[in-house]
C-alpha positions as CSV (number, residue, x, y, z in Angstrom):
1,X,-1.6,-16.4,13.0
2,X,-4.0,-13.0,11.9
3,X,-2.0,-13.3,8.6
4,X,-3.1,-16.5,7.8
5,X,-6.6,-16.3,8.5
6,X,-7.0,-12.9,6.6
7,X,-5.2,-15.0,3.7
8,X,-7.7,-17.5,3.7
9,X,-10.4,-15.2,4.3
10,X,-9.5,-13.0,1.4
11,X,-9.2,-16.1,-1.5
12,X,-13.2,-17.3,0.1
13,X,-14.4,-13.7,-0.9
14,X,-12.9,-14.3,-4.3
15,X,-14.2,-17.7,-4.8
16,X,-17.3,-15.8,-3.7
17,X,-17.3,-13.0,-5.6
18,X,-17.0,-15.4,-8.9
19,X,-19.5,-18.1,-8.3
20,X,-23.0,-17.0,-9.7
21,X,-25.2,-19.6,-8.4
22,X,-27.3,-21.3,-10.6
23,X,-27.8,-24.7,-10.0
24,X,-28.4,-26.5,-6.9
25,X,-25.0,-27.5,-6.4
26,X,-23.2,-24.2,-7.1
27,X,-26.2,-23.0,-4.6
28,X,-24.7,-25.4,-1.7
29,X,-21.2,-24.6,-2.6
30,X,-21.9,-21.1,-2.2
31,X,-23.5,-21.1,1.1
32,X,-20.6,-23.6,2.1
33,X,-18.0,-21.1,1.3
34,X,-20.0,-18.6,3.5
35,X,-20.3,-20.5,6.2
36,X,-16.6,-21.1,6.1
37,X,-16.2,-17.2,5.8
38,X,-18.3,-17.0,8.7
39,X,-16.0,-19.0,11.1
40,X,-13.0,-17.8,9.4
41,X,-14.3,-13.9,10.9
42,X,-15.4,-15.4,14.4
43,X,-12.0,-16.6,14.8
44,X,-10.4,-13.5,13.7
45,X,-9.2,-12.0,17.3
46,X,-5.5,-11.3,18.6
47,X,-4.2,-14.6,20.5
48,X,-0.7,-13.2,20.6
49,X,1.2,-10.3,21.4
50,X,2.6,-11.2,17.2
51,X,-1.2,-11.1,16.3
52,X,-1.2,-7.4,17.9
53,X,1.7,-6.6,16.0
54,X,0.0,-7.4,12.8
55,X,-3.0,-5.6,13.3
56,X,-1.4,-2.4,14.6
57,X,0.5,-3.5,11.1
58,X,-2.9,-4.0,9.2
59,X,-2.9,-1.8,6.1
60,X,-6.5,-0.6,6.1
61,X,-6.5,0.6,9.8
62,X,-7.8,3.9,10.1
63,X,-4.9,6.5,9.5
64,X,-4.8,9.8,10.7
65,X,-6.6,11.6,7.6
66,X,-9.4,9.0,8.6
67,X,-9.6,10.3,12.6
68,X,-9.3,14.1,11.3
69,X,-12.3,13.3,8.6
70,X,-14.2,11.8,11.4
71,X,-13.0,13.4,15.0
72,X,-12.5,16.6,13.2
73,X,-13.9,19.9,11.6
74,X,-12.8,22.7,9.8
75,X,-9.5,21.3,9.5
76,X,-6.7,23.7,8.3
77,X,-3.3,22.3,6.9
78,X,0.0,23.9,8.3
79,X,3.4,22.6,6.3
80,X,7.0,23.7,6.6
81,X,9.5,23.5,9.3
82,X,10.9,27.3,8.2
83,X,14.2,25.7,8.0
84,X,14.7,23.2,5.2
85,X,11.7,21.6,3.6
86,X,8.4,20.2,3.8
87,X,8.1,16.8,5.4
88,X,5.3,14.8,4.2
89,X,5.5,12.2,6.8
90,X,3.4,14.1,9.4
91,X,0.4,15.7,9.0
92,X,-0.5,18.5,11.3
93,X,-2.7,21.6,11.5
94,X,-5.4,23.7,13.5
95,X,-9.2,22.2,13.7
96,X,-12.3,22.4,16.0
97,X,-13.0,19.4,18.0
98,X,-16.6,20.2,19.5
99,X,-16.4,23.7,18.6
100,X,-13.3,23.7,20.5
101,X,-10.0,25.1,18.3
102,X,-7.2,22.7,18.5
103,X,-3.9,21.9,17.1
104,X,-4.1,18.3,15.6
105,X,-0.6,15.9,14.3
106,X,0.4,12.8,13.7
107,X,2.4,10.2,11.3
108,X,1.3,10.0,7.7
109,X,2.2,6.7,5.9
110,X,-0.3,6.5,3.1
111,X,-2.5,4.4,1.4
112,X,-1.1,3.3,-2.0
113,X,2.7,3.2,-3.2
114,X,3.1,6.6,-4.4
115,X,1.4,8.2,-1.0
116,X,3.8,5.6,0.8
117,X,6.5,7.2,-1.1
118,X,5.3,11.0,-0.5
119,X,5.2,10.1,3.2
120,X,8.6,8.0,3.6
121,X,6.2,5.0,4.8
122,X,5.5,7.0,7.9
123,X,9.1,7.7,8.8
124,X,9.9,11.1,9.4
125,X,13.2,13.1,8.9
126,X,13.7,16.1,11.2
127,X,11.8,18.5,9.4
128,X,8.9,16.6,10.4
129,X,9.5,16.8,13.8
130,X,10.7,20.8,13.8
131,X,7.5,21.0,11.5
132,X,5.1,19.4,14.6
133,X,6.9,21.4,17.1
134,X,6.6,24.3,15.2
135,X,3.1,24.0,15.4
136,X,3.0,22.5,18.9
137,X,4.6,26.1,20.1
138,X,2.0,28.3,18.1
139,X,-0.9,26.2,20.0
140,X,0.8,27.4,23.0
141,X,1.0,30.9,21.6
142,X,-2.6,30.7,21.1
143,X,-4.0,28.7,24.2
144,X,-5.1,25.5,22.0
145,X,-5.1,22.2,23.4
146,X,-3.0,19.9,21.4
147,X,-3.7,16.3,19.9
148,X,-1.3,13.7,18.5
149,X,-2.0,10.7,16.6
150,X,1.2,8.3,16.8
151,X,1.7,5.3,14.2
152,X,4.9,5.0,12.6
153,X,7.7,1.9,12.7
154,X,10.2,4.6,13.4
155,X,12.5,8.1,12.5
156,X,14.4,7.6,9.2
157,X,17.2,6.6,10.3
158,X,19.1,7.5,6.8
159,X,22.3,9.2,6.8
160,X,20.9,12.1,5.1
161,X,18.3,12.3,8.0
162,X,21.2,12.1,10.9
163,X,23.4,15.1,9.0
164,X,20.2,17.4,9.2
165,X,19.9,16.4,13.3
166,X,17.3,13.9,13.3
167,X,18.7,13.0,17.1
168,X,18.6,16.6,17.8
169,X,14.8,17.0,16.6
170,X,13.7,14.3,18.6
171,X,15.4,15.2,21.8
172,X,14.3,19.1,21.5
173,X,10.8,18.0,21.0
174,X,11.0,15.9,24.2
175,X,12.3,18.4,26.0
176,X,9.9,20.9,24.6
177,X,6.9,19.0,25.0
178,X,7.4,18.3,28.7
179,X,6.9,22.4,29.5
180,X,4.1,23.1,27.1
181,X,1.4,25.0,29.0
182,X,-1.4,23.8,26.7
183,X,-3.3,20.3,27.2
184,X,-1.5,17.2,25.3
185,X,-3.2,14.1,24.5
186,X,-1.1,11.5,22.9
187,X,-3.2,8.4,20.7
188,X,-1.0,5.7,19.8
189,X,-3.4,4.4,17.1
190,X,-1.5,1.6,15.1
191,X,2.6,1.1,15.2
192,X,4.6,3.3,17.9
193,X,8.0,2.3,17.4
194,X,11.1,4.5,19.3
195,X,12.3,7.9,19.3
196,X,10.4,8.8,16.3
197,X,6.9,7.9,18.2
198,X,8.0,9.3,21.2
199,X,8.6,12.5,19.5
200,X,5.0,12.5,19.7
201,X,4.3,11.1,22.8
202,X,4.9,13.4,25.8
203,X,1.5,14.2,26.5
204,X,-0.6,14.7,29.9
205,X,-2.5,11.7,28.8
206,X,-1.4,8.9,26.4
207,X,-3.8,6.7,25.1
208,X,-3.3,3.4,23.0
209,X,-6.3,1.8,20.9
210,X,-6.8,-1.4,22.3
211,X,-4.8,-3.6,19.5
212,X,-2.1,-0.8,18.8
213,X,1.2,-1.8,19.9
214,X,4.1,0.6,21.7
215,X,7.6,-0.2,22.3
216,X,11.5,0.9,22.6
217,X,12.3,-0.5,18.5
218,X,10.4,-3.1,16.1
219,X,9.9,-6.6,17.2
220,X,12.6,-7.7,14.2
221,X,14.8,-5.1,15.6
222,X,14.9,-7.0,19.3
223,X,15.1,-10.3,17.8
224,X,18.0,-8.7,15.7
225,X,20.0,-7.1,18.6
226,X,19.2,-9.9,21.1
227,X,19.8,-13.1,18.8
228,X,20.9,-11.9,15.6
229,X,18.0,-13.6,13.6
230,X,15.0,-11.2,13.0
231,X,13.1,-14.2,11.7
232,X,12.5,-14.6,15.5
233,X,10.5,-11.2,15.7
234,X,7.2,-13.0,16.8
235,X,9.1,-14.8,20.0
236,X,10.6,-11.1,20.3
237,X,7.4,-9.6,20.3
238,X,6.3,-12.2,23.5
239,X,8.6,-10.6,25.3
240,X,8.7,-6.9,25.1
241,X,5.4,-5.8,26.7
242,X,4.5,-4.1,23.9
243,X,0.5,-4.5,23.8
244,X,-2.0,-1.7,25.4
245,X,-2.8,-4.1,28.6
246,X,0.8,-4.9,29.5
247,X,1.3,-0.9,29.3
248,X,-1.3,0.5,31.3
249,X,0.0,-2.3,33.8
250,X,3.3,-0.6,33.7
251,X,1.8,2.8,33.9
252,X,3.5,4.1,30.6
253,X,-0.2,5.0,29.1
254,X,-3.0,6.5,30.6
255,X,-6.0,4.5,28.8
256,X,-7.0,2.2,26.1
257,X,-9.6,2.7,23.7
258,X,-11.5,-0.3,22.7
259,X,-11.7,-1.5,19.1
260,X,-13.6,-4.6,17.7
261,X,-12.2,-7.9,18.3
262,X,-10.6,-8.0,14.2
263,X,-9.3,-4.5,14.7
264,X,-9.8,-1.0,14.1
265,X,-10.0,-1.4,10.3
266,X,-13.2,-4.0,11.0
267,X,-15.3,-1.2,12.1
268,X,-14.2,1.8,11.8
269,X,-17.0,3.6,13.1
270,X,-17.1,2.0,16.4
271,X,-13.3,2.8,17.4
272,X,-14.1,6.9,15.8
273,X,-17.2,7.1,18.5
274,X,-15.1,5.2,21.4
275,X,-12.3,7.6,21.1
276,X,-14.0,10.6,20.6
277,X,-15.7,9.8,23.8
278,X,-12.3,9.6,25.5
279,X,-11.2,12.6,23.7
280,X,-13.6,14.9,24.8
281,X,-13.3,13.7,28.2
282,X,-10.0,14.0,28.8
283,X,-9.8,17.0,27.2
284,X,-12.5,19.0,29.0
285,X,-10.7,17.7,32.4
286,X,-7.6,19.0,31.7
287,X,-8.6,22.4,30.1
288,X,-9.6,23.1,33.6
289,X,-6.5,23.1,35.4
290,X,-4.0,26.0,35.5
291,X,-1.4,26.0,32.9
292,X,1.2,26.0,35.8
293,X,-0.2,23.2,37.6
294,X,-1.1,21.4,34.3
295,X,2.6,21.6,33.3
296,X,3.7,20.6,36.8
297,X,1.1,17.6,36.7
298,X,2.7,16.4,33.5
299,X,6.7,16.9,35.2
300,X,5.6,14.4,38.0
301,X,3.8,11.7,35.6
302,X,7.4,11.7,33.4
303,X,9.2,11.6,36.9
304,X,7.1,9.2,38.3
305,X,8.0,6.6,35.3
306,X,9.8,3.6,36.3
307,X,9.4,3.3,39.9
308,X,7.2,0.1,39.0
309,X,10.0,-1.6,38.7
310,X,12.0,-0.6,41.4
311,X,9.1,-0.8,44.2
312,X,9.0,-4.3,43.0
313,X,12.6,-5.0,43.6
């Protein structure tokens, strides 16, 4: 498994970063432990739908403050959702893409323990999501096209989250989000786990990274509900069609973007300039149809889900 190798690969670069060669033999030992660093990184690649889940997992992929700094410009924070609080959990706001004014969100988990805290690990109450649909209705106000980033294992599902409507907030946005008259692109860039991604993810085109994963609830959750044992979560993860191929094959997503064989967080460079290809794209091909017929577009694609499975029946 990914976990394993980037275990092993992490105690070489130690060994590494502590040997100061200066002998012969510390000279071979050292290019031995590159060379074993070496194949270590050529066998880094995804086998398994569980290896996908780990690198959607993978701590330094790219977050969303990463794909503003480099998609991005002239980014301008708006916070509140003018009914309880602040909700640091998603990130959203206006910014030029191209020259082109847009309304940017997404999930927010942080980098160290006290921005994990700030941002509830990624898991957002329902001021979160009144807070992106807040701003999802002023882009329609204002005629901007409207990008989401989506990574997050979930909505809080605390008690304190459920009192405030956190089922409500979700289902209003879906609801919402299926009439908006403005373009809206959906990037599922790491973890996209239910009703709290989806909140997110009504969009007129929904991409995935290649090694981002999508699905109804966690792998451990499955495993948990189907067999009672989450230790099972990789087996779970076999089965739930939850990797970028097997959903473009079921016509739930629109596109994948391609990242380097080790993931996003391996190059980060190459996934920014893949995706802002597909960005701009997309977005210049859907700023050219009619709001009416750019809302009825997106009606039909929702509609239209599903009928995979039944054609094949």
């Amino acid at each position: 498994m990914l976990k394993e190798l980037d275990d092993r690969m992490e105690a070489l670069r130690g060994k590494l970063e502590q040997l100061h060669p200066e002998t012969e033999a510390q000279q071979l030992e050292y290019d031995q432990l590159r060379r074993s660093l070496a194949e270590l990184q050529d066998a880094y690649r995804p086998r398994t739908a569980a290896d996908e889940v780990y690198l959607a997992r993978h701590p330094a992929r790219p977050s969303i403050t990463d794909y503003i700094e480099n998609l991005f410009t002239d980014f301008f924070e708006q916070r509140g959702d003018r009914l309880c609080k602040e909700d640091g959990s998603i990130l959203g706001g206006v910014a030029l893409f191209h020259g082109m004014p847009v309304t940017v969100m997404g999930h927010r988990k942080g980098r160290t323990l006290p921005e994990n805290l700030a941002c509830n690990f990624g898991m957002p109450g329902p001021e979160g999501y009144r807070k992106a649909l807040r701003l999802m209705k002023q882009a329609e106000k204002f005629g901007r096209p409207i990008i989401t980033f989506i990574d997050t294992p979930g909505a809080y599902p605390g008690k304190e989250a459920e009192e405030r409507g956190q089922a409500e907030a979700i289902a209003r946005n879906l609801a919402e989000m299926s009439s908006l008259s403005v373009p809206v692109i959906c990037v599922v860039t790491g973890e996209g786990s239910s009703g709290g991604a989806l909140a997110l993810g009504v969009g007129d085109a929904v991409l995935m990274l290649q090694h981002a994963v999508y699905a109804v609830l966690s792998p451990e959750g499955f495993a948990s509900i189907l067999w009672k044992d989450s230790s099972r979560w990789q087996e779970a993860a076999g089965q739930m069609k939850l990797t970028a191929p097997d959903l473009l094959e079921l016509g739930l997503i629109d596109g994948i973007v391609p990242e380097p064989a080790g993931g996003a967080h391996t190059d980060p460079a190459a996934v920014y300039r893949a995706l802002d290809k597909e960005l701009y794209a997309r977005l210049h091909a859907l700023c050219r149809m009619r709001p009416a017929a750019l809302t009825a577009a997106r009606f039909q694609k929702l509609r239209a889900m599903g009928n995979l499975g039944k054609e094949q029946a």
